[in-house]
Each structure stands twice: as structure tokens, then as C-alpha cells.
C-alpha positions as CSV (number, residue, x, y, z in Angstrom):
1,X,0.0,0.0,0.0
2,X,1.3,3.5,-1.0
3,X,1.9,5.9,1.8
4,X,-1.1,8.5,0.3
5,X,-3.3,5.6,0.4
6,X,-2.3,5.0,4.3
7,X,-2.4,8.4,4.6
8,X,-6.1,8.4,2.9
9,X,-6.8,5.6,5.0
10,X,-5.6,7.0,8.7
11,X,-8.4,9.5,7.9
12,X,-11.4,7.9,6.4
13,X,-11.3,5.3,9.5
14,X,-10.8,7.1,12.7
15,X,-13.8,9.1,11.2
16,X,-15.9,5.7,10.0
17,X,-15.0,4.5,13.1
18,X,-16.4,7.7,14.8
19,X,-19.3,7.8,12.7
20,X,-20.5,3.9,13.6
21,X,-19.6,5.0,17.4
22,X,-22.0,7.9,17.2
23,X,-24.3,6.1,15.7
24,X,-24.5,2.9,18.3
25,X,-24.7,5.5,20.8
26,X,-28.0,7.2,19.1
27,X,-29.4,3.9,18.7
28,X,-29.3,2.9,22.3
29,X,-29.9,6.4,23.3
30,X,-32.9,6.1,20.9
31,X,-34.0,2.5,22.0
32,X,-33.6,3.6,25.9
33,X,-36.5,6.9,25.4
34,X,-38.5,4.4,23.6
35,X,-38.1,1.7,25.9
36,X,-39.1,4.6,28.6
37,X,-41.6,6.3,26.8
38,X,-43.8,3.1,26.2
39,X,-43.5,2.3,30.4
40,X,-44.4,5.8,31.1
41,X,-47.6,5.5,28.6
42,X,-48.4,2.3,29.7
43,X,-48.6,3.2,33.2
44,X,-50.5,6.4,32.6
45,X,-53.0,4.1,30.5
46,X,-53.0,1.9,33.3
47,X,-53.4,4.3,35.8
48,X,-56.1,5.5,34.1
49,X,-58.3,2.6,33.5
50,X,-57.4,1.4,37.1
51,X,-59.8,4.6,38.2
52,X,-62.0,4.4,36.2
53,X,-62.5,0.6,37.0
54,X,-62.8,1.6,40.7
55,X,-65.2,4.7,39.2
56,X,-67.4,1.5,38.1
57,X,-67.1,-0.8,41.4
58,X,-67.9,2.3,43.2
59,X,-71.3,2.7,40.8
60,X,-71.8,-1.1,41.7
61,X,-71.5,-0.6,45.0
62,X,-73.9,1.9,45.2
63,X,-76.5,0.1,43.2
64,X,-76.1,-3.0,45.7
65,X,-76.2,-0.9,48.9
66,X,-79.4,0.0,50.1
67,X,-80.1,-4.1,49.9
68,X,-77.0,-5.0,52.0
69,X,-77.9,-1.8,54.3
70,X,-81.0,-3.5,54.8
71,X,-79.9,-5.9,56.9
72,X,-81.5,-8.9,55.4
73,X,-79.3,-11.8,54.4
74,X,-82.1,-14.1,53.0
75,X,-81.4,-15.6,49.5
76,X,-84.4,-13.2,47.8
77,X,-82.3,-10.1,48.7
78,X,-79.4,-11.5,47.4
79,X,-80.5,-12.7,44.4
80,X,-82.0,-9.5,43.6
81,X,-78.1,-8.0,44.4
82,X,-76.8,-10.6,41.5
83,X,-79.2,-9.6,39.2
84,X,-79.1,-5.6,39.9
85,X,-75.0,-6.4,39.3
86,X,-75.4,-8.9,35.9
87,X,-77.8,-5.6,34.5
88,X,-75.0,-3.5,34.9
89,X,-72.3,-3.7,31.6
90,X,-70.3,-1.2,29.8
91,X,-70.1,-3.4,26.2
92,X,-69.5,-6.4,25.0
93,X,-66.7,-7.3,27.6
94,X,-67.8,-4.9,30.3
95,X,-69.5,-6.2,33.2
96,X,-69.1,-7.2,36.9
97,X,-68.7,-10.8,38.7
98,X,-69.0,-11.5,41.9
99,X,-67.2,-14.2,44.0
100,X,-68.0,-15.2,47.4
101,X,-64.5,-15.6,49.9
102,X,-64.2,-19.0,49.3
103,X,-63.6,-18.7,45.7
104,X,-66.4,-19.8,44.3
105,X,-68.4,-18.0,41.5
106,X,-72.0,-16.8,42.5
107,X,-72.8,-14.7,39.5
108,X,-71.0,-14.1,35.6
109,X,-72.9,-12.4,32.9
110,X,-70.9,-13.9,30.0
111,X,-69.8,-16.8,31.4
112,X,-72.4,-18.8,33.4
113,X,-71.1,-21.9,33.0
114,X,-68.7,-20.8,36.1
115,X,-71.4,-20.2,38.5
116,X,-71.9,-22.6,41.1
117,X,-67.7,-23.5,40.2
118,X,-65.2,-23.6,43.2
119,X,-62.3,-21.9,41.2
120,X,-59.7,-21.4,44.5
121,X,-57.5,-23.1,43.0
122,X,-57.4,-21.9,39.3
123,X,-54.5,-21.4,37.7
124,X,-53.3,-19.2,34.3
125,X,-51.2,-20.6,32.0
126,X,-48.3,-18.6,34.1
127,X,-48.9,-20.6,36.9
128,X,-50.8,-17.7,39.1
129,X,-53.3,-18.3,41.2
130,X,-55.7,-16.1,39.8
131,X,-59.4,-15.6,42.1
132,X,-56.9,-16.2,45.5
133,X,-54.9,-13.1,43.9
134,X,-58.1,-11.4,43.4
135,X,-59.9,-12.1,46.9
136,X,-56.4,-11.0,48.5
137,X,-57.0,-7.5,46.7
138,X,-60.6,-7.4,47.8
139,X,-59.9,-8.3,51.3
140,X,-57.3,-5.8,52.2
141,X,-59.3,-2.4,51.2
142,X,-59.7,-3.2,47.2
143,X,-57.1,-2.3,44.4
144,X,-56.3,-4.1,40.8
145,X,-54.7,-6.9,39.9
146,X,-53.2,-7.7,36.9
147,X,-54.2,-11.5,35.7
148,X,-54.8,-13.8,32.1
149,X,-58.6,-14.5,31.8
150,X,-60.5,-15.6,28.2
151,X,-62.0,-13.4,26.5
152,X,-65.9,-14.0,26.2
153,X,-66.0,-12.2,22.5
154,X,-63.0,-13.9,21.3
155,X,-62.6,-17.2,23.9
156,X,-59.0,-16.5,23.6
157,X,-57.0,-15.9,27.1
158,X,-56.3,-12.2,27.1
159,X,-54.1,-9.8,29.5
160,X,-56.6,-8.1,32.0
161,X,-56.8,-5.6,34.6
162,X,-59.4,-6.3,37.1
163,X,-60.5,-4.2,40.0
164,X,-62.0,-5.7,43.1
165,X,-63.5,-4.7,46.5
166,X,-64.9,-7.0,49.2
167,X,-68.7,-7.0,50.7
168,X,-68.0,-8.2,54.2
169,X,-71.6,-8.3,55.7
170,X,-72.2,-10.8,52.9
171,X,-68.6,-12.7,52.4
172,X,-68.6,-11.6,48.9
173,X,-66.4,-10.1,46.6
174,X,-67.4,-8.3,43.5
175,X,-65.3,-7.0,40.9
176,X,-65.0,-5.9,37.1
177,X,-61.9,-5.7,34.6
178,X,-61.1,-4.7,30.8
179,X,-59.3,-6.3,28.9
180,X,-55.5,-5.1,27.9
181,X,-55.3,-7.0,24.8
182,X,-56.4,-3.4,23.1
183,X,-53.5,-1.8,25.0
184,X,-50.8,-4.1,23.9
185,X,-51.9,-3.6,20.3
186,X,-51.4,0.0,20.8
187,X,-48.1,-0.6,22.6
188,X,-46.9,-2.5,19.5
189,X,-47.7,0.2,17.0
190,X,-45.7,2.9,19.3
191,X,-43.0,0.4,19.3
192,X,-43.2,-0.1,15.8
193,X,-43.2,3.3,15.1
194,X,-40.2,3.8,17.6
195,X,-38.1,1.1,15.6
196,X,-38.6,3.2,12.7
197,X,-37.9,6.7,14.1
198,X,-34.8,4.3,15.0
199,X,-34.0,3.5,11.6
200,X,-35.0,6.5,9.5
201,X,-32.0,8.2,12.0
202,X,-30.0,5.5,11.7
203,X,-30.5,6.0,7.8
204,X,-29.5,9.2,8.2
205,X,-26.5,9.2,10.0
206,X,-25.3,6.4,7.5
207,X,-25.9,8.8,5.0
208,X,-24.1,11.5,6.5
209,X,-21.5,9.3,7.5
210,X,-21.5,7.9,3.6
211,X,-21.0,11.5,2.5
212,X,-18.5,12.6,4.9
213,X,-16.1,9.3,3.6
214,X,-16.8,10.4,0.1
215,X,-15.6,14.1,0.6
216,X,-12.8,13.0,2.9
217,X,-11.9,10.5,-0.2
218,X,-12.8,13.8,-2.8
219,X,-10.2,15.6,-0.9
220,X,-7.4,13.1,-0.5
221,X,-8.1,12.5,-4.0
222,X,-7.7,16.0,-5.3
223,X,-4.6,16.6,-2.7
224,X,-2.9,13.7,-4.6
225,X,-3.4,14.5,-8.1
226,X,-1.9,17.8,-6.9
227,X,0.8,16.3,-5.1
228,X,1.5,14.4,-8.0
229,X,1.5,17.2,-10.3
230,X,3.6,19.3,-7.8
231,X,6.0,16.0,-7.8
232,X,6.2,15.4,-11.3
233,X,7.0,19.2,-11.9
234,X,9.7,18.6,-9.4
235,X,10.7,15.6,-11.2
236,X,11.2,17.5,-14.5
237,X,13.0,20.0,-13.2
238,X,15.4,18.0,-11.2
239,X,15.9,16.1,-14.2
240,X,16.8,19.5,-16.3
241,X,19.0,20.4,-13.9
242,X,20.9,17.0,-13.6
243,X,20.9,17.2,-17.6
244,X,21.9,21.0,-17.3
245,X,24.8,20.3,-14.4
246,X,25.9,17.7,-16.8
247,X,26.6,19.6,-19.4
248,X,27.7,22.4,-17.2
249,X,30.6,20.3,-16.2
250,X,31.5,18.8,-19.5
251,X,31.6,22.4,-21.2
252,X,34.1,23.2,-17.7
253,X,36.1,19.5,-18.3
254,X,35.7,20.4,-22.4
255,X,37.4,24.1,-21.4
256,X,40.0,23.2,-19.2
257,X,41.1,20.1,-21.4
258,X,41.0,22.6,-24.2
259,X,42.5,25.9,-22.4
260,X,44.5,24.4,-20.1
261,X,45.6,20.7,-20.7
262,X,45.7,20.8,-25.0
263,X,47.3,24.5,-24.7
264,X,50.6,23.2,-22.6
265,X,50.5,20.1,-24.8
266,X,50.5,22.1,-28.0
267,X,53.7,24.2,-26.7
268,X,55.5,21.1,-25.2
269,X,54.8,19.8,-28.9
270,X,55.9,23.0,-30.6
271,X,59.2,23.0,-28.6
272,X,60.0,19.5,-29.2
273,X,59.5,19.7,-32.9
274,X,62.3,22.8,-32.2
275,X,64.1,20.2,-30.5
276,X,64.1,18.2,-33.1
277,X,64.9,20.7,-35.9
278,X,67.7,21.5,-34.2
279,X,69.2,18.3,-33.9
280,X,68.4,17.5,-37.7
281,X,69.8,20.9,-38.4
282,X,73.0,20.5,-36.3
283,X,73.3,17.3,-35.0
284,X,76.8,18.0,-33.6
285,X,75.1,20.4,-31.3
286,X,73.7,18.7,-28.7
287,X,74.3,21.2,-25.9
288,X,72.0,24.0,-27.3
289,X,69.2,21.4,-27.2
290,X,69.1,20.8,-24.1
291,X,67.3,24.0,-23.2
292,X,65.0,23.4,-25.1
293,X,64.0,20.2,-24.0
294,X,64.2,21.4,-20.4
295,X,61.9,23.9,-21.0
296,X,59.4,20.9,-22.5
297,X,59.5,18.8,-19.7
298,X,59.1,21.8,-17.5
299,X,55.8,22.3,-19.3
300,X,55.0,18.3,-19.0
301,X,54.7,18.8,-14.9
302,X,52.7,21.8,-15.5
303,X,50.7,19.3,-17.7
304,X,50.4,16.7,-15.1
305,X,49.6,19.4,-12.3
306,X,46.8,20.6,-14.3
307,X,45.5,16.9,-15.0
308,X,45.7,16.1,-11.3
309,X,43.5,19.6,-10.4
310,X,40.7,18.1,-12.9
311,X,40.9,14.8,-11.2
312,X,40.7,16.3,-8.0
313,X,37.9,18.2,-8.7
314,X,35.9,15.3,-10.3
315,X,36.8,13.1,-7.4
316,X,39.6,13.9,-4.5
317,X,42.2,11.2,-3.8
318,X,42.6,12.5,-0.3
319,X,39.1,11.5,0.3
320,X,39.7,7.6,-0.6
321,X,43.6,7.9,1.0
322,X,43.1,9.5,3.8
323,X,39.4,10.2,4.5
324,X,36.8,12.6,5.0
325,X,38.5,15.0,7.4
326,X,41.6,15.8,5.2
327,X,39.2,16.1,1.8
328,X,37.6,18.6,3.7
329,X,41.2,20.4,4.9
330,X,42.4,20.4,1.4
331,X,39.3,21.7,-0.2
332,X,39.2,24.4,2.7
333,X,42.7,25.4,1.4
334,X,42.2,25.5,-2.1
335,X,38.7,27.9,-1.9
336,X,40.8,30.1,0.5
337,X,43.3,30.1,-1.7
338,X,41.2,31.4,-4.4
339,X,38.2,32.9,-3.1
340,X,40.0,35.1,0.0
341,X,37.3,33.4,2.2
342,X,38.8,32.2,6.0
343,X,37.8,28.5,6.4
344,X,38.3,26.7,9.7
345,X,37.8,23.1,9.5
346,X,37.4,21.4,12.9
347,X,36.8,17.9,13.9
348,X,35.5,16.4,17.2
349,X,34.6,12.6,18.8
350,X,36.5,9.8,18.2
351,X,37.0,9.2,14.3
352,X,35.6,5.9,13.1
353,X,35.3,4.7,9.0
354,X,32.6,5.1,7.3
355,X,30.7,3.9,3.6
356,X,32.0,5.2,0.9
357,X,28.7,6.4,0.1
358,X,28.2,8.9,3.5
359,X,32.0,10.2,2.7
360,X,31.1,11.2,-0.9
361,X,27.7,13.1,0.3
362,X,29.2,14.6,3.3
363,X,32.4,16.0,1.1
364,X,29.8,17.2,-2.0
365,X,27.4,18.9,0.5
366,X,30.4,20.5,2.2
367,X,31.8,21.6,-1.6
368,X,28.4,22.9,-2.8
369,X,27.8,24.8,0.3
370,X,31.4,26.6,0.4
371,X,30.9,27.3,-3.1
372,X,27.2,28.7,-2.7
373,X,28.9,30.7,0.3
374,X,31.6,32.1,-1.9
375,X,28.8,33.0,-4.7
376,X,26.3,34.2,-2.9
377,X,26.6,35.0,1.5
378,X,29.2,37.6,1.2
379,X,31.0,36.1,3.9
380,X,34.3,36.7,5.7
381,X,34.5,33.9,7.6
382,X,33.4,30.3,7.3
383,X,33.7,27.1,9.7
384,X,33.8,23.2,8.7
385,X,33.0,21.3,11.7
386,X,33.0,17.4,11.7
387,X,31.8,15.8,13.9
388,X,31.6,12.0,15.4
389,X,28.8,11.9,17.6
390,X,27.3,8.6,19.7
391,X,24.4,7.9,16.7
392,X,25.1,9.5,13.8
393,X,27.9,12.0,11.8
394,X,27.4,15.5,11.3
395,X,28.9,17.9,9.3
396,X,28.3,21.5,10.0
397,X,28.9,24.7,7.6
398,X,27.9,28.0,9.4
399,X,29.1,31.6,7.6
400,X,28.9,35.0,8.9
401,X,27.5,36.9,5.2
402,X,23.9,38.3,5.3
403,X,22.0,35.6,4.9
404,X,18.3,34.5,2.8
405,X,15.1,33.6,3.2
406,X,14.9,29.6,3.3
407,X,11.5,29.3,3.0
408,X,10.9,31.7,0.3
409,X,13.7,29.9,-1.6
410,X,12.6,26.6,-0.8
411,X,9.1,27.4,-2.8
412,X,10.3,29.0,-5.3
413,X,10.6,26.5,-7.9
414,X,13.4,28.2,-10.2
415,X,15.8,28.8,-7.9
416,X,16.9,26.4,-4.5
417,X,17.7,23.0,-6.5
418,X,20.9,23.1,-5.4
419,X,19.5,22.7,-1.5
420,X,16.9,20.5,-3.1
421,X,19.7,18.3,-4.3
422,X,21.4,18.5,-0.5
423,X,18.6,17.7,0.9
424,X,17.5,14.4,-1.6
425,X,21.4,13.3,-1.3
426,X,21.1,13.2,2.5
427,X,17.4,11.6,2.6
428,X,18.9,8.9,0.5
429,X,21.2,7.9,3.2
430,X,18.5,7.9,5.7
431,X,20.1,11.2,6.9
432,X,18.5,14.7,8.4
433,X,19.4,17.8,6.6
434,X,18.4,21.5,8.1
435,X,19.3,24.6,7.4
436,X,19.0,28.3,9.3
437,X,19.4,31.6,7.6
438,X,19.2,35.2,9.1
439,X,21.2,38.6,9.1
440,X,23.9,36.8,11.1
441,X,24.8,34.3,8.8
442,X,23.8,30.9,7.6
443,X,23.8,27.6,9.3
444,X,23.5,23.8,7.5
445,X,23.4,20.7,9.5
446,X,23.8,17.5,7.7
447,X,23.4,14.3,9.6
448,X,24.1,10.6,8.8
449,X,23.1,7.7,11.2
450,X,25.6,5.2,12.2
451,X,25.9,2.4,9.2
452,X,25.3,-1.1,9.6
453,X,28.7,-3.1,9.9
454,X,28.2,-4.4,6.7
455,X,27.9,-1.5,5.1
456,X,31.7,0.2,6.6
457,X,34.1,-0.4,3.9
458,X,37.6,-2.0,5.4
459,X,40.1,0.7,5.4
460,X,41.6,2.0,8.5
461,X,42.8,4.9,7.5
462,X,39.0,6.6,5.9
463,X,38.2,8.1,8.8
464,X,41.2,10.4,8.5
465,X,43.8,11.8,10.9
466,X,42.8,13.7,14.1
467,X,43.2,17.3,14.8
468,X,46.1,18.4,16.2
């Protein structure tokens, strides 16, 4: 995977994974008020038809009271109590029954089949104990209860919520209940409607969530087609100027060969070929040659001198002889030699060797910041420092000229490839470049870490000397 991608990716999931966290916690959030909302409607329904059960017993109460007030207990007066209660109903499954203590059933409207039944020990399909439940109710003050009874319209058993009181001059117990099947229905839809409220947000946030990826994706998208423009256009120009430096320094080889190298050659030639007419002239006269041929080998070590600048500027021997501290003297003394500049080169630590490769970079970065300092800083003064720390190899170039703006240069895109080039050579190596700039001068820091063993070419002189 290419780092944009893993780039692309560290931000699309923290926010998925943000999105999905948000949205579990609306869900449960959503399910919890639901979950509350349907207990507080179900026991304000409740609470509800529990007084307005007790609103009836109370109306049955009345219309059996001035017979128990009486104070007759023969079975006439009774029987006229059961049949004042089986007249009153509310619809088809509102009306009143009427137990005695013992749980047996003395009157039901829509069930007659029970009367005359000992149903003490009925159970619902639960387990409950259903009339003993409802006589317990009766006999301490009246209240509701909550039981499973069938449904006389439907025959099917049913939730219900009966209310009961208890007629103690007669033993009896009457009561009346609806049934909560109705409730539950209603129950169901706000549930159902709940799950959807539920989902519709849930929807939403994955829609939100969906178009949040895509614009996070839009954006890493359009950031990397410019990055890749911005690179290529980087590219091209680092390729121009590795074409252009090329030819830069085969037109400076193609000049010195031609002014320096082909000139001395062409004399040493012209004054041999004197020589030699001389000798074919004269040949008696040996001792007025020999000038002359002095005078051509003369110009033969100024021949080899020049040769052994051009290598040294192409690649120094010192630098594969004696290492990277005394490249770095003898390029200090041939700039100050030439440019006026005062270059210190200081080294510190203990030497050790190091890969051809770091020696190379280390040397060019030093020669292309001198030079850069001599073009450009205005400086007097200049220091070299090399140093051999615990964890890595740093070399140091600090000037005292006037400075630039690094960050400016570094954007500019037609001028800075030579730090451009600094800085690839050293992130090559695995290395840390930096560099500081102001009105006191200019600072560059290149580092190297320590190479693997492998790595360390075998020569135990390429660390070079130490300093006196």
C-alpha cells in the first residue's frame, strides 16, 4: 500500500469508526427513550383505566347498597343483588362478577357456565393463582390486579386488569376488569413506530456518515493528483538540472582540457618539434638542445599538475587515501586560496570509518555549500566542523555573510535546486538535513546515522587523521 493511500486511509477510519460510534450510541440512546416512553404511557394508560374501574365498582357498590344496608341476608335479597350487578355492563366485555371468599363464583354475565364452580384453586397458563390473587385484593381495602382471563367475545385468554373490593356483611367479593389486549396492540404500533424513528435516524447518519467518507476520499483524492503534479513538476526540473549540471561540467572539463591541458601540450609539442629541428639541423650540437627540452619537460609537470586539479575536482584522492576530514582540509585550502574566504575546519569525537557512500555526500554537501557561500553570503568567515557523535555524523557549515530567506527559496521553484539536491542526497542515506538563515549568517546541518557493519568499507585509514 502507498503511503497517500495509508495516509487516505488513517483519515477515512478514525472518522468511519467515529461515525458507527455515534451512531450505536443514538441507537441505544434512541431505543432507551423508547423503551421509557412506552413504560411511562403504559402506566399512565393503566393508571387510568385502574380509576375508572374503581369509578365502576364504586357505581356497583352503590347500586347494591341500600339491599345490604337492609340488613337482610335471605337468599331473595341476594339474588336480587346478583341480578341488579349482571344488568350492569359497559359493552360487550364490560361487566361485573361476583365471588364469594371461598372462591367460588356466585354470578358471571358472560360466562355462566362458572357459577356454582369452586375456582380457588385456578391457575393461568403462568402458573398464578388467579381468584386467591383477586380475593387477597378485595380483602385488604380493594385495588387491581393484573391476571390472564378468556376473553368471552374472542374465547381467547387475554391480559386483563381487574379491579375488586370485598362485601363483608355478605362474604362476597365483587369486581369488574377490561381487557388489555387493546393496550398491547397499541403498545406494539408505538413500538413499531419507535423502531422506525430508529431506523430512518439511523439511515440518516449512514448517510451523513457515507457523505463525509466520500468528501474526505474527494479531498485526498484532489490533494494527490496535486501532489502528483507538484511532484512530477519537481521531477522535470530536477531532471533539467541534472541534464543541465551535466553539461555544465562537460563544457568546464571540455574548457579546461581545451584551455588548459591541450594548450601546454600544444607548446610542449611546438618545442619539441624545435628540439628536433635542431638536432636535424646541427646534430653535432647537442648542448643547445638541451634547453629546449628542459623547457618541454618543464611544461610536462605543469601538464600533469593541471590533470591532477581536474581529477581532484571530479573526485579527490585524499578522500579515498586519507578520508573525510583531510578532503575537507584540502578543499578548505584551495577555496581560501582562491576565493579570499577564512575557512576553519574542525573535527571532534572519536573518528571511526565510514561507507564510501556517506564520505562522498558529506564531502559534496560541504563543496556545494562553500561554493554557494563564496557566490552568494558575502562572507568573511566560514567554519567546517565534523563531527563524530554517539548515533550519527554531522557535518556543519555556518558563515557569517547576510544571509536569505529559506522558506521563500525553498518554494520558489526556479531557484533552490541546489539545496533541493542537498537535501535528496542526505534523505537517501536515511540522513537529516536543516538549514538556518538570518542577518547573522547561515547555518547547514547535515546528519548521517551510524551504518550497519556491513555497510563500513575495510580501510583503517577513511576516517582520516585527528586534529592536532
Amino acid at each position: 500500500m502507498k503511503l497517500r493511500q495509508k495516509i487516505l486511509l488513517l483519515a477515512v477510519a478514525p472518522l468511519a469508526v467515529a461515525m458507527l460510534g455515534i451512531a450505536l450510541a443514538v441507537r441505544f440512546q434512541a431505543t432507551q427513550l423508547a423503551q421509557h416512553e412506552r413504560a411511562l404511557v403504559e402506566a399512565a394508560y393503566l393508571q387510568s383505566k385502574e380509576t375508572e374501574l374503581r369509578h365502576y365498582v364504586e357505581l356497583a357498590q352503590s347500586a347494591i347498597a341500600p339491599l345490604v344496608r337492609s340488613g337482610r341476608t335471605d337468599a331473595a335479597t341476594r339474588q336480587a343483588a346478583m341480578e341488579a350487578l349482571a344488568r350492569l355492563d359497559y359493552g360487550p366485555d364490560g361487566y361485573f362478577f361476583l365471588y364469594d371468599l371461598h372462591g367460588r363464583n356466585l354470578m358471571h354475565p358472560r360466562q355462566p357456565e362458572l357459577v356454582g364452580q369452586d375456582l380457588w384453586t385456578l391457575r393461568d397458563p403462568q402458573g398464578a393463582l388467579t381468584i386467591q390473587q383477586l380475593i387477597a385484593a378485595a380483602k385488604g381495602g380493594g385495588g387491581a390486579v393484573r391476571y390472564l382471563w378468556r376473553k368471552p367475545s374472542s374465547q381467547q385468554l387475554a391480559p386483563k386488569l381487574g379491579y375488586v373490593v370485598a362485601v363483608p356483611e355478605w362474604g362476597w367479593m365483587v369486581g369488574t376488569g377490561i381487557y388489555l389486549d387493546d393496550v398491547e396492540s397499541t403498545l406494539r404500533q408505538l413500538d413499531a413506530r419507535a423502531e422506525t424513528d430508529i431506523r430512518q435516524t439511523m439511515a440518516w447518519i449512514g448517510v451523513i456518515a457515507g457523505i463525509s467518507i466520500l468528501l474526505v476520499a474527494a479531498s485526498g483524492l484532489a490533494l494527490n493528483v496535486s501532489e502528483h503534479r507538484e511532484a512530477d513538476a519537481k521531477l522535470r526540473q530536477l531532471a533539467q538540472r541534472v541534464v543541465q549540471s551535466q553539461e555544465e561540467e562537460r563544457a568546464r572539463l571540455s574548457r579546461e582540457l581545451h584551455d588548459g591541458i591541450s594548450q601546454l601540450l600544444v607548446s610542449v609539442k611546438l618545442v619539441l618539434e624545435t628540439a628536433t629541428n635542431r638536432l636535424r639541423l646541427a646534430p653535432a650540437e647537442g648542448a643547445a638542445v638541451a634547453p629546449v627540452l628542459g623547457m618541454a619537460l618543464n611544461r610536462l609537470d605543469t601538464v600533469f599538475n593541471e590533470v591532477r586539479r581536474v581529477a581532484r575536482n571530479l573526485r579527490p584522492a585524499l578522500l579515498d587515501d586519507l578520508g573525510l576530514y583531510a578532503a575537507l582540509q584540502h578543499l578548505a585550502r584551495e577555496m581560501q586560496g582562491g576565493s579570499g574566504l577564512e575557512i576553519a575546519v574542525t573535527q571532534s569525537g572519536t573518528p571511526r570509518e565510514l561507507p564510501d557512500e556517506q564520505a562522498t555526500a558529506l564531502f559534496r554537501i560541504a563543496q556545494e555549500a562553500l561554493t554557494n557561500v563564496e557566490r552568494h553570503a558575502g562572507a568573511r568567515r566560514v567554519v567546517v566542523a565534523l563531527a563524530f557523535d554517539a548515533d550519527a555524523t554531522r557535518l556543519t557549515v555556518r558563515d557569517d555573510g547576510h544571509g536569505f530567506d529559506v522558506a521563500r527559496m525553498q518554494e520558489d521553484p526556479q531557484r533552490g535546486i541546489g539545496l533541493r539536491n542537498l537535501r535528496e542526497r542526505i534523505a537517501a542515506l536515511c540522513g537529516q538535513f536543516d538549514i538556518v538563515s538570518g542577518m547573522g549568517g547561515t547555518q547547514l546541518v547535515a546528519s548521517l546515522p551510524l551504518a550497519r557493519p556491513a555497510a563500513i568499507a575495510h580501510d583503517p585509514v577513511s576516517a582520516g587523521p585527528s586534529p592536532s
